[in-house]
ZAMARGU-4260 file (C-alpha; in steps of 0.2 Angstrom, whole numbers, plus 5000, padded with zeros to 4 digits):
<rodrens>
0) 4894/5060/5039 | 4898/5054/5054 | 4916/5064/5062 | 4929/5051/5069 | 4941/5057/5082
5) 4958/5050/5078 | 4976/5053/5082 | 4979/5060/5065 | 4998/5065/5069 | 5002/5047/5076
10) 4993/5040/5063 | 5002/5048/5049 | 5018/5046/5055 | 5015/5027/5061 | 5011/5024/5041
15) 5025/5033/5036 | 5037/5021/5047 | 5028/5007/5040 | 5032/5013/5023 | 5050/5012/5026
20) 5051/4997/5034 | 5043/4988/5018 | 5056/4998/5009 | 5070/4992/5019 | 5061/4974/5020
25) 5049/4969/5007 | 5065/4977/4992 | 5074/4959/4991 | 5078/4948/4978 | 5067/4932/4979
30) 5052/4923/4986 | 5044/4933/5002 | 5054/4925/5019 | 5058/4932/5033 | 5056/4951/5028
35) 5037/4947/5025 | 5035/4939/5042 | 5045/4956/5049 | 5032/4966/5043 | 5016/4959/5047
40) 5024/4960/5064 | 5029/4978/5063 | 5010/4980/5058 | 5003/4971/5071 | 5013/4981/5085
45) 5010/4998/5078 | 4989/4993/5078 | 4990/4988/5096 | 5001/5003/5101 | 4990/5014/5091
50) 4973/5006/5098 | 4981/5008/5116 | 4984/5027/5113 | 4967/5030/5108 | 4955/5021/5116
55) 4965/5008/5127 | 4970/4989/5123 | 4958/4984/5107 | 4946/4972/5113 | 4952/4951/5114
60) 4945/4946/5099 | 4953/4959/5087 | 4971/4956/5098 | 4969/4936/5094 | 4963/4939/5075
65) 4980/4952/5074 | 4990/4941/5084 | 4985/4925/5074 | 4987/4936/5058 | 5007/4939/5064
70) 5008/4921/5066 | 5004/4914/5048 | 5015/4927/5042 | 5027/4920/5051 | 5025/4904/5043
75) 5031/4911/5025 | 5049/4912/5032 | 5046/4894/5038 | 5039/4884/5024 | 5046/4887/5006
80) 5033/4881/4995 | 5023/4896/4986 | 5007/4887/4990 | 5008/4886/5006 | 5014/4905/5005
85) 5000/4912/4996 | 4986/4902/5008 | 4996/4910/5024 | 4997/4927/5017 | 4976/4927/5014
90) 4976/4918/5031 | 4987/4933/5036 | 4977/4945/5026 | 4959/4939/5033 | 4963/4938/5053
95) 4970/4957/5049 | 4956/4963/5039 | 4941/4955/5051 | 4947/4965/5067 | 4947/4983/5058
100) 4930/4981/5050 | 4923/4988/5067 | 4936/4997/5075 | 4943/4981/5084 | 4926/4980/5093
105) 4921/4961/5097 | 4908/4957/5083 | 4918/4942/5073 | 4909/4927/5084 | 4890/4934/5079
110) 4887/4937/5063 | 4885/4925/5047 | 4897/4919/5033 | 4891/4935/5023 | 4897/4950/5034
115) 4916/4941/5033 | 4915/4945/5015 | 4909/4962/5018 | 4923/4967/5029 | 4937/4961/5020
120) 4930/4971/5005 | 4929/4985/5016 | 4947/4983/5023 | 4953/4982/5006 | 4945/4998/5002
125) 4950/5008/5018 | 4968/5004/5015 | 4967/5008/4998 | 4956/5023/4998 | 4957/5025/5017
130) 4969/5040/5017 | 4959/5051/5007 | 4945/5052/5021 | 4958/5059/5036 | 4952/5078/5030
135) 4934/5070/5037 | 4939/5066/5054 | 4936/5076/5069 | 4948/5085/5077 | 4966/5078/5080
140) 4963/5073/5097 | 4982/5070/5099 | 4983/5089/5101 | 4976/5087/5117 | 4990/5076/5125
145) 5003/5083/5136 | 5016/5096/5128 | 5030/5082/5133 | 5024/5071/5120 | 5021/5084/5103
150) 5038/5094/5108 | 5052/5085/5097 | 5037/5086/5085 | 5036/5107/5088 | 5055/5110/5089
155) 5058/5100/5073 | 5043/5111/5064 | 5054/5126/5062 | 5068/5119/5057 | 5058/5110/5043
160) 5051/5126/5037 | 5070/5136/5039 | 5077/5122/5026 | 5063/5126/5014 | 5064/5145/5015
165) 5085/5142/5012 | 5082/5129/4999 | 5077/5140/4983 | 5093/5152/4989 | 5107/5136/4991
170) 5102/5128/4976 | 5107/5148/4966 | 5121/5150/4979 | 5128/5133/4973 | 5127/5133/4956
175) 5135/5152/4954 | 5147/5143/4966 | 5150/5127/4955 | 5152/5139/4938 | 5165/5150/4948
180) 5176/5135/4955 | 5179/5118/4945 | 5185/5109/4960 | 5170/5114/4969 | 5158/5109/4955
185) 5165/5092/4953 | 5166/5089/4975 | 5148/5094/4974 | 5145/5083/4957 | 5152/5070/4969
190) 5143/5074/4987 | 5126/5075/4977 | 5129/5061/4964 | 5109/5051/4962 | 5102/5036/4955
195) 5086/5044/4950 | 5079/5024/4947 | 5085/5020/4963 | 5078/5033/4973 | 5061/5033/4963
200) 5059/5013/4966 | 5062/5020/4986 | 5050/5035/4985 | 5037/5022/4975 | 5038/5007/4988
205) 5039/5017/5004 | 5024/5029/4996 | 5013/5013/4993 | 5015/5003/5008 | 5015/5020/5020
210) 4996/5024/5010 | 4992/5007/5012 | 4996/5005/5032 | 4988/5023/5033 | 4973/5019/5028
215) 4970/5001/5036 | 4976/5006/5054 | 4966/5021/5052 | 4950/5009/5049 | 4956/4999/5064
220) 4956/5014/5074 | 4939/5022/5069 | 4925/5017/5058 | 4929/5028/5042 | 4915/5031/5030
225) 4921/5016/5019 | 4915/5005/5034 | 4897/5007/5031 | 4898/4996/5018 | 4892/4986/5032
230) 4875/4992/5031 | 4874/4986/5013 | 4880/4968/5020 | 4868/4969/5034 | 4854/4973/5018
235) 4849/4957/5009 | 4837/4952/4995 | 4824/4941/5000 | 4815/4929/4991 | 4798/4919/4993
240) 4800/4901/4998 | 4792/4898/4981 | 4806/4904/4969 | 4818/4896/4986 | 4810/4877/4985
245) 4809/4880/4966 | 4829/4881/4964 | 4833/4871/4976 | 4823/4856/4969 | 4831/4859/4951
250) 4847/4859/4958 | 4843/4842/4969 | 4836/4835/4951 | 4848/4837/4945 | 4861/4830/4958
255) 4851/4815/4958 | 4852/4811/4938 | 4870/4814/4939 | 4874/4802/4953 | 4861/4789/4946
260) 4873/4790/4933 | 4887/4788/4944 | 4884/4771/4956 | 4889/4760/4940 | 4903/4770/4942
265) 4906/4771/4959 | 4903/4753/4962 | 4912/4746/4945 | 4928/4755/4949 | 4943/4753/4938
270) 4935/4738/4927 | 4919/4749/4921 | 4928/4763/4917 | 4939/4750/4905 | 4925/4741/4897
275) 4916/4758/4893 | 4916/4760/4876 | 4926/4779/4870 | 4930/4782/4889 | 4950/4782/4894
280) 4956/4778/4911 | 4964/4795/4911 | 4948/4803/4905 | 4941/4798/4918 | 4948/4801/4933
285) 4957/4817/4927 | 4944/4825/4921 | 4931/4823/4933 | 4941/4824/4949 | 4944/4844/4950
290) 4928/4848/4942 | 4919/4837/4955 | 4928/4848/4969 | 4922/4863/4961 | 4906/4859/4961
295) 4905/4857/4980 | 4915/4876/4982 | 4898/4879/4972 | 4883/4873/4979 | 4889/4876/4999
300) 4888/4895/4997 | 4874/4895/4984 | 4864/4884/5000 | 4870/4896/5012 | 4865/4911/5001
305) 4845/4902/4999 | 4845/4901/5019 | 4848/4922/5021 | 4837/4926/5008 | 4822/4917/5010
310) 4807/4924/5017 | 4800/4913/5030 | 4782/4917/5031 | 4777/4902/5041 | 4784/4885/5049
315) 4780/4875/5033 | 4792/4887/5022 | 4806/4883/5034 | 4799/4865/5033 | 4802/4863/5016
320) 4819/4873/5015 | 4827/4860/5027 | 4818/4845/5018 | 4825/4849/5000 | 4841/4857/5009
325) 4844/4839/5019 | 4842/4830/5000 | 4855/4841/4993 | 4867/4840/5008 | 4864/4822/5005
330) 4866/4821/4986 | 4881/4832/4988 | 4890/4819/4999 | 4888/4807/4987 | 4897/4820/4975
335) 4911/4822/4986 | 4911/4802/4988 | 4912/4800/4968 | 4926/4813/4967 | 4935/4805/4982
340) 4935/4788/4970 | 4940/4796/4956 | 4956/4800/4966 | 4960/4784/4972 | 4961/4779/4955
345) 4969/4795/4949 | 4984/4791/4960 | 4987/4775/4961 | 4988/4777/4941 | 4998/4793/4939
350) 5005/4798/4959 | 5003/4812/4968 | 5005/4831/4964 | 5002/4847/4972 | 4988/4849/4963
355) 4980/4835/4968 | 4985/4836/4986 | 4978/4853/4988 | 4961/4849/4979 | 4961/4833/4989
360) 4965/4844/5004 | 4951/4857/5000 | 4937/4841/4996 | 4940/4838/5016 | 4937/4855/5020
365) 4923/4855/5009 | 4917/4840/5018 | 4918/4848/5033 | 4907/4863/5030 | 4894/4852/5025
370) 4894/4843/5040 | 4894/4859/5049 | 4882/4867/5039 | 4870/4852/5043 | 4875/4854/5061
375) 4867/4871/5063 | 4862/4880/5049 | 4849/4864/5045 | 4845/4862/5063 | 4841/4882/5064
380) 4856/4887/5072 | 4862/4899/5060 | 4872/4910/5071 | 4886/4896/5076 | 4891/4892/5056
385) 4900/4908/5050 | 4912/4907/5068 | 4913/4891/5064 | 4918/4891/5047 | 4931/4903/5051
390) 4940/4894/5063 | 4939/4877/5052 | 4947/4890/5039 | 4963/4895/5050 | 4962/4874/5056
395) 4963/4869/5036 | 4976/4882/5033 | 4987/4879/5048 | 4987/4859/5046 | 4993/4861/5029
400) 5009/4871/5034 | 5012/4854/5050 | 5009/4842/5037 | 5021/4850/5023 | 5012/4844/5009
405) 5026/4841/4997 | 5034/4829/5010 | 5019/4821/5007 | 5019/4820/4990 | 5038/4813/4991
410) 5034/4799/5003 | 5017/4794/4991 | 5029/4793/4975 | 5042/4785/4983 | 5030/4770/4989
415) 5022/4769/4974 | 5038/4765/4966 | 5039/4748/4978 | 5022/4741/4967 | 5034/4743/4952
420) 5028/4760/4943 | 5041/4772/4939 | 5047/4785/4949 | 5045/4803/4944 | 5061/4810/4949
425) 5061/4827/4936 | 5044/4832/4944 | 5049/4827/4965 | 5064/4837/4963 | 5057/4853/4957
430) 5045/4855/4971 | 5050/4868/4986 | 5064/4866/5000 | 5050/4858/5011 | 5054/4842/5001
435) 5073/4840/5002 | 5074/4833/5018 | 5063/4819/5015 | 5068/4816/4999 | 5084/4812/5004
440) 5081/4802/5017 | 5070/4792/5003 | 5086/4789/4991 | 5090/4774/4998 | 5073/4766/4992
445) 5077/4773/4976 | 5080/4763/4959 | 5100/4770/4954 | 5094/4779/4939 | 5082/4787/4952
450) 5093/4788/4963 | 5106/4797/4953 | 5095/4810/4945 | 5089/4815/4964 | 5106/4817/4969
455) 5111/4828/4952 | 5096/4840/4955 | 5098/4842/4974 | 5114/4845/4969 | 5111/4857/4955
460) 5098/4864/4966 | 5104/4865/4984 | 5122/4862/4985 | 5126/4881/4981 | 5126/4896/4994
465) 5110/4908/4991 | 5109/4921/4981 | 5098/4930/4989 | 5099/4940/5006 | 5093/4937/5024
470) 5077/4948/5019 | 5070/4932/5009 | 5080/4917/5021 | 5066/4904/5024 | 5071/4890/5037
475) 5066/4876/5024 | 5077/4884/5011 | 5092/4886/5024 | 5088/4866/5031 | 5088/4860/5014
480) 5105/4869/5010 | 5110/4861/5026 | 5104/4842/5023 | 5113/4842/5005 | 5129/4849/5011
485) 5130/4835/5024 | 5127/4822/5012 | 5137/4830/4997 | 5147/4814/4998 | 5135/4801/4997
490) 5127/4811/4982 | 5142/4813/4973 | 5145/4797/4974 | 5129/4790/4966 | 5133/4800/4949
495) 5147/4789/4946 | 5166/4793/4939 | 5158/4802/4924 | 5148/4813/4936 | 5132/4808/4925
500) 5119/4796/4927 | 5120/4779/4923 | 5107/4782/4905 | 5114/4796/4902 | 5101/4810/4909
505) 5109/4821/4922
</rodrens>
């Protein structure tokens, strides 16, 4: 086994202080904010202090990755819908995980799509396991640093190990003490009064978090034995052009019946799905939209997964991949051109939803890749995609926290309304802070019933103070607060005297 010099002692104690900031931050009533954002940064800092002690500044790449980690957690205490959250915090968690898969060396830019898996597997592992390998390391080279550095740490030693030699007599001393005296018993009952729960939840959450930031920065700082899961990534199956052409041209088969199936479809719109016999409007385009998407999250990686195993034994195999590769990128965009259909009919029939924006939103990635993948991995330029693929990643995920989706979806619902279709006001008002803004702006478009059930849910809703503290304040949360308070009057004023709708729904 392989021995890793690391600066055990810094490294500990580093975890540890991580571990009590997540207790201090990440112990808050409601939704990740601020305090998330708070420690992704403390994280950041104590990798690059860390790296720096040891080895010097970690290489550009691994500082960008860490830094652009720091800012999409940053981003939770911006935005306040949860799916914007959960996409930044794997955003978050990738950009950290990529840079400690190699010790913060450069590698990120030339590998494939494959070995990104590999390391966050790896990352996950080291954090969680990561601790347990310290006793593997080579010696603590921190030793070796100047006494100025290590002597608070050798002056607080003994008086560490004084308290725990007097610790078994002061707890005897004490209670003979407490038996003797009534007053003292109950001054002491008083001085050392715990919550067991309380404490516990402490010990558990500092514990798990210092464990968990052990083990990852020690990954970052030194390949640890769980990083050679690298060799089984770099380690593939292969597979004869044969069994290769032979899957492929099933799957392009079959590609081709369904869209044969489809142009009547694709071409007769609305009308054709009508004048089907047994076939609804909704049937259609809500039940073939999400599965359509889900079939392209399918056959990109099973394409890229048939390029990195197959044997190319001569020019013709890699002939013949690209040929019946080509037809499936081909029949695939036809796919992605039925689903896209279905969801022009889908909304201007039933509005738009979260749901539906953020499968919508993925179709595009998806229809990115594709083009990407036919940009190099068809043309033999392999290399480029996985870096590629990446960054579209980040791109995707940071253009859906600019464009705030569920702003989005209020402005599509509000001009729907204007072609005479209802508006859904019990669904617009339960979606995140991110909406209130433009929702209110929107009330003057608003029919009056619409209009007065907006104004009693953002009233419900936003008009009261927070009951959370600053550990879990998002901006949007606090700009919504802000926007309702300053039209409190104009919304009061659209419930009426009886402070109730004008048909009775409140």
């Amino acid at each position: 086994m392989t021995q890793v010099v690391i600066p055990k002692r810094p490294l500990i104690l580093g975890g540890l202080l991580l571990g009590v900031i997540a207790d201090v931050l990440l112990r808050a009533p409601g939704a990740p904010g601020l305090n998330l954002a708070l420690w992704a940064l403390a994280l950041g800092g104590a990798t690059g202090l860390l790296h720096r002690r040891k080895t010097g500044a970690p290489y550009p790449e691994a500082t960008i990755l860490v830094a652009g980690g720091v800012l999409l957690a940053a981003t939770i205490a911006w935005r306040d819908s949860e799916a914007l959250k959960l996409l930044a915090l794997a955003g978050s968690a990738t950009a950290f995980a990529l840079p400690a898969y190699r010790a913060g060396a450069s590698w990120v830019r030339r590998t494939h799509v494959f070995e990104y898996g590999g390391a966050i597997a790896a990352a996950m592992a080291s954090s969680a396991f990561g601790c347990l390998f310290l006793a593997f390391d080579g010696p603590d080279d921190s030793r070796a640093a100047p006494a100025a550095g290590v002597g608070w740490w050798r002056r607080l030693g003994p008086v560490l190990r004084g308290a725990a030699l007097a610790l078994p007599v002061l707890l005897v001393v004490g209670a003979l003490f407490a038996a003797a005296d009534p007053v003292f018993a109950d001054f002491m009952a008083r001085l050392v009064r715990f919550d067991l729960e309380r404490i516990f939840e402490h010990l558990f959450v500092t514990g798990l978090f210092a464990w968990i930031a052990t083990g990852y920065l020690r990954s970052f700082l030194g390949r640890s034995p769980l990083a050679e899961v690298g060799r089984l990534v770099s380690w593939r199956p292969s597979l004869g052009a044969g069994e290769t052409a032979t899957a492929l041209a099933l799957l392009d088969l079959l590609f081709l019946v369904f869209v044969a199936v489809q142009l009547r479809t694709f071409f007769g719109g609305a009308a054709f799905v009508e004048a089907t016999p047994g076939l609804s409007f909704a049937e259609y385009a809500r039940e073939g939209f999400f599965e359509l998407v889900a079939v392209g999250a399918i056959v990109i990686p099973f394409l890229l997964a048939a390029d990195q195993m197959m044997r190319r034994d001569s020019s013709r195999d890699e002939r013949v991949f690209r040929a019946l590769a080509g037809l499936q990128v081909l029949l695939l965009a036809a796919v992605m051109a039925s689903a896209i259909q279905r969801l022009r009919l889908y909304l201007a029939e039933y509005g738009l939803t979260e749901a539906r924006f953020f499968a919508a939103a993925f179709l595009g990635w998806l229809a990115l890749l594709l083009v990407w993948f036919t940009a190099t991995v068809l043309r033999g330029r392999r290399r480029p995609f996985a870096f590629g693929a990446l960054l579209m990643g980040f791109g995707w995920i940071a253009a859906l926290i600019l464009t705030n989706p569920d702003a989005a979806i209020v402005r599509a619902n509000v001009a729907r309304e204007g072609t005479g279709v209802e508006f859904d006001a019990a669904y617009v008002t339960r979606l995140s802070a991110d909406a209130v803004p433009t929702l209110v702006a929107s009330l003057p478009a608003l029919t009056p019933v619409a209009h007065c059930r907006v104004a009693r849910s953002l009233l419900d809703r936003w008009g009261t103070p927070p009951m959370g503290d600053w550990r879990s304040w998002s901006l949007s949360a606090w700009r919504a607060r802000v926007v309702v308070a300053r039209e409190r009057v104009a919304l009061t004023a659209a419930l009426g005297e009886m402070d109730d709708c004008p048909d009775g729904t409140t």
